[in-house]
Structure formats: structure tokens, C-alpha cells
N, C-alpha and C positions, 0 to 999 in steps of 0.2 A: 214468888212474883219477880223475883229479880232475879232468876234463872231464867227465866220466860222472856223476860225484856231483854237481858244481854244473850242470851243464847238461840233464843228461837227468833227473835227479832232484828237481833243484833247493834244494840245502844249499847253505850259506853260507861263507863260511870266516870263523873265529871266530881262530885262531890259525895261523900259517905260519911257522919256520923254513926252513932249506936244504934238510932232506928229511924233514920231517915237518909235515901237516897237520890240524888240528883243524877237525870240522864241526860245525855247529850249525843248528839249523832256527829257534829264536826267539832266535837273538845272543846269548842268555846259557850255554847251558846246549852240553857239549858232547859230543853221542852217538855221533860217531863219529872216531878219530884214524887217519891212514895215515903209513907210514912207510916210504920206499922205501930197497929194496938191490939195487944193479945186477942182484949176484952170488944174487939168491936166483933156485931152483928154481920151476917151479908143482910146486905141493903133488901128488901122485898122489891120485887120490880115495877107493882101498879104504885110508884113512888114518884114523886120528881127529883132530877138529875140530870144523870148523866145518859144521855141515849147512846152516842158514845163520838171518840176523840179520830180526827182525823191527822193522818200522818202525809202528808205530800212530797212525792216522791221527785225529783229532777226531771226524769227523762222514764217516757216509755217503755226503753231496755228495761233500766232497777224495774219497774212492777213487772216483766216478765222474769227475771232474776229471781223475786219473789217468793212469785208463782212455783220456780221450779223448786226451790230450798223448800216452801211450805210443803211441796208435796214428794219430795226425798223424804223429808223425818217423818212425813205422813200427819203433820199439824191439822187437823179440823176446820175447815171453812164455814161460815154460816151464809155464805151469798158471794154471787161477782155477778157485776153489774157494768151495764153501759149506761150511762148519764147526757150521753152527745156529748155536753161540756169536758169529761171524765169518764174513764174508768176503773173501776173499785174494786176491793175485795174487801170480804168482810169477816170478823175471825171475832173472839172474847179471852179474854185473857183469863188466869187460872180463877180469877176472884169474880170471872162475870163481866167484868168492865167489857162496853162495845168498843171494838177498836173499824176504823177503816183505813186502808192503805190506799193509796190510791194515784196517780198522774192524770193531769190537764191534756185534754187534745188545746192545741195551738186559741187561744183566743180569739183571732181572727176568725175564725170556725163558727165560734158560738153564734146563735141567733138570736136575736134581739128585738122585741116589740114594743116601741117607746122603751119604758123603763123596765120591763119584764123579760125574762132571759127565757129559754125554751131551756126545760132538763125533764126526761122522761127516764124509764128503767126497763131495760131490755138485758135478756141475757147477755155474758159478756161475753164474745167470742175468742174462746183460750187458744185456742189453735192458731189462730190469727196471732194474736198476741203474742205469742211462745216463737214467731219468727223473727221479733224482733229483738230475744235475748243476745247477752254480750256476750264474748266469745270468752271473756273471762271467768263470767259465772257470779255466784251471790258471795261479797264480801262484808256483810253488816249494813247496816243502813248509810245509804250514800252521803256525806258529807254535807250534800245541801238540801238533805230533809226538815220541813217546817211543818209546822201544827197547820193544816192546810185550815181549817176549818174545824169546830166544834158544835154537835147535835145537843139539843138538851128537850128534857120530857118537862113540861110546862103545866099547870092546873088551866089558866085560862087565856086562852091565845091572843085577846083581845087587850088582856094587863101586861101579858110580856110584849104587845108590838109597843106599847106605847110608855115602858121603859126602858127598853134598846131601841126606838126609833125617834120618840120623842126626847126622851131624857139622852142616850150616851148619841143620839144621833144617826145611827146603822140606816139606810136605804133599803126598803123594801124591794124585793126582786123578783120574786114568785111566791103567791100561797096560791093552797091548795081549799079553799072555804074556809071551816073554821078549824081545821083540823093540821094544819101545818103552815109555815110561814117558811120562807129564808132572806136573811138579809146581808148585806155587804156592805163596805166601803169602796169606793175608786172602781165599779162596777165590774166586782168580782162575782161571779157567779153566785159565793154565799161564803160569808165567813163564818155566822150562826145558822144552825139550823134550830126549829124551834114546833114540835108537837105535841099534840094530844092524846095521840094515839092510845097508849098505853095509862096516860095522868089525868083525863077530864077528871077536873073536880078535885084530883089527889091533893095529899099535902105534901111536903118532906120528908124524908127517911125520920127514924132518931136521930139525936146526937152522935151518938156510937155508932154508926156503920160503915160499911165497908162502901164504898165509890170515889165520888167526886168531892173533895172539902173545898175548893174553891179555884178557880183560872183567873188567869190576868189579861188585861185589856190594856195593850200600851198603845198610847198618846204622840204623836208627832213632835207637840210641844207644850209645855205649862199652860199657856194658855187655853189651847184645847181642852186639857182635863178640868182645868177653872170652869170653863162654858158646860163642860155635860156634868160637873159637880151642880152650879147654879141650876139646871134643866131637871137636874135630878129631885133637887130640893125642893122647886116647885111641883114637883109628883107625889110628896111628902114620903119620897122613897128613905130607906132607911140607911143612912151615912154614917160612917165613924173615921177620925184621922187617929195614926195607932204608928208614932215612931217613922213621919215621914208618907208613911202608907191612906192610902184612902179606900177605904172595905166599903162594898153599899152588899148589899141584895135586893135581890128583885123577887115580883109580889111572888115565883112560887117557893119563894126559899131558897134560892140558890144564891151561894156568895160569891163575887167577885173583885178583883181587886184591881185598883185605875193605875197603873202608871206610867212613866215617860218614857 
């Protein structure tokens, strides 16, 4: 896994223990932590989790950069896509985990109906894309890569809008009936994505398995995370403070953790 991350990906390692690693794409900041257990399982996939982690790229160049390093070593694709909003590609890491890479077309772009954003899925035009590589070429994930967005496989669509929408607050922006939702903050296209697809009805992995153990949701200010604590509680969502930390999950099992 950490060959894959720093070398096919090109992350950094910002922090290492014995069996836990911390990635960073610009040395300070750190997007992604792995944590190995001999003894865990891979996750079955009609499971809830992780659908998978999106990585957001600076500039259109990097996802043509990409493009070309993925396809020198001959890395494996599972999809590329145009979004209008975005363009993605989509890959899995050695354990399965969905990963998407992916840059924003210009926000001004986007379309907008009332509160609903337009994002559809059209091939991605590589060829197009590949004229806008840098004249430099792919040197590791660019410096100002962020967790663009994160997908999760849910049991029921209608308990997770209304513990990320009700409870932590998230603005609904597009679903798709009952089978997919996305929502944002400050009318991003989507920061969660959220379906069914693969989970109606599922529960959670085990304990032991290989995926997602938990992501974090940071808060502007104290106060903030006080308001969708209180939000929460009235959902009779499941809360714990743990050293500073405040853990909930939501109804399908999935842990998250609130901070500032």
C-alpha cells in the first residue's frame, strides 16, 4: 500500500510509526493516514463504506500529468469521466480502496438550478486533455492537492441525508431518486457523495477489515461543531468525546470524527 501511494501516486510520507502512515502531498498538511492489521479481512463490497476518496488536483495540467505517468507504468484505470463540473479518473488501490483523481473546470462554468448543480457523466476526452500537459511532466502529487470530496456506500439514503444534512448541516445539491444524493458546503458542487447502489439495505463490514476506519470533518469554529454536535444529538445519533476528539457515526456504520 505504501509503495502504491508514494510511488505510483506520488504522496509523501509526512509521518511513520511501526504500523501506521501519514501522507501528505505539500509536507504539511496530512490527507491521508494508513494503518496496518495483519489479521484484517478485505472488506466484501455489497458492504457500507467507502465507495471511494477523491483527491483534487490544482490545475488541469497535473490531471493530464497524471494521465500520462498512469499510463508510462501502465497503472490500470477503472473509468475517466467528464462531470461538466470536473474531470476524473478513476483507479483502486492494491487493497481495493476506490480512489478518484480528478480537477474542477472553472466554477463559473458550473450550472446551477436554484440550489441544484447540473453534473452528468460523459466520456472523458483524453486527447483533449493530454494538450494541456506541462511541459515538465508528472512530479508526485502537486503541492496543492486536497481530499476534493469523499463517496460513501450508505444502507439508506433517506437516514444519511438527514444525518449529514440535518445533523452536521451539508446542503443538498443533487440526488438522483433514492439511490444517490450529493451534498456540499458554500455551494461546492459536492463534498459527500452518498449511495445505494452497491449497499440498499447492507450493513457494515466487520470490525477487522480492510477500507475506510473513519474521516474527519473540520469545522470553521467551536462553535460550529457545538451546533451540529447539539443537531446530532437530537437525531439520537451516536456521540463519544475521546481525548479532546468527538467520534459520532452515522446510521450506516460509518465513523467520523468532528474537528476544528
Amino acid at each position: 500500500m505504501l509503495a502504491f501511494y508514494i510511488d505510483v501516486l506520488g504522496f509523501r510520507v509526512y509521518e511513520q510509526g511501526q504500523k501506521k502512515v501519514s501522507l501528505t502531498a505539500d509536507g504539511k498538511t496530512v490527507l491521508l493516514k494508513l494503518e496496518e492489521d495483519k489479521g484484517a479481512k478485505l472488506r466484501p463490497p455489497h458492504t457500507t463504506g467507502l465507495y471511494h476518496i477523491a483527491f483534487l488536483l490544482p490545475e488541469r495540467a497535473d490531471l493530464a500529468d497524471v494521465i500520462k505517468h498512469l499510463a508510462e507504468i501502465r497503472y490500470p484505470l477503472q473509468g475517466a469521466s467528464d462531470h461538466d463540473v470536473s474531470e476524473a479518473l478513476y483507479l483502486a488501490d492494491p487493497e481495493g480502496n476506490g480512489l478518484e483523481i480528478y480537477a474542477d473546470r472553472d466554477a463559473a462554468s458550473w450550472e446551477w438550478k436554484k440550489d441544484q448543480v447540473f453534473m452528468t457523466t460523459k466520456p472523458l476526452d483524453i486527447d483533449d486533455l493530454l494538450m494541456d500537459a506541462s511541459g515538465t511532466g508528472w512530479n508526485g502529487m502537486p503541492s496543492g492537492t486536497l481530499i476534493g470530496h469523499i463517496h460513501l456506500q450508505v444502507s439508506d439514503l433517506e437516514d444519511a441525508k438527514r444525518f449529514y444534512c440535518d445533523g452536521i448541516s451539508f446542503d443538498p445539491v443533487l440526488q438522483y431518486g433514492s439511490q444517490a444524493l450529493f451534498i456540499s458546503w458554500h455551494k461546492y458542487h459536492h463534498h459527500i457523495g452518498l449511495n445505494t447502489w452497491n449497499s440498499a439495505g447492507a450493513g457494515p463490514p466487520e470490525e477487522k477489515s480492510t477500507g475506510l476506519k473513519h474521516f474527519t470533518i473540520f469545522f470553521s469554529d467551536e462553535a460550529k461543531r457545538r451546533k451540529a454536535v447539539a443537531r446530532l444529538e437530537k437525531l439520537n445519533a451516536w456521540i463519544i468525546e475521546e481525548n479532546g476528539a468527538i467520534i459520532t457515526k452515522d446510521p450506516s456504520g460509518i465513523y467520523l470524527i468532528l474537528e476544528v
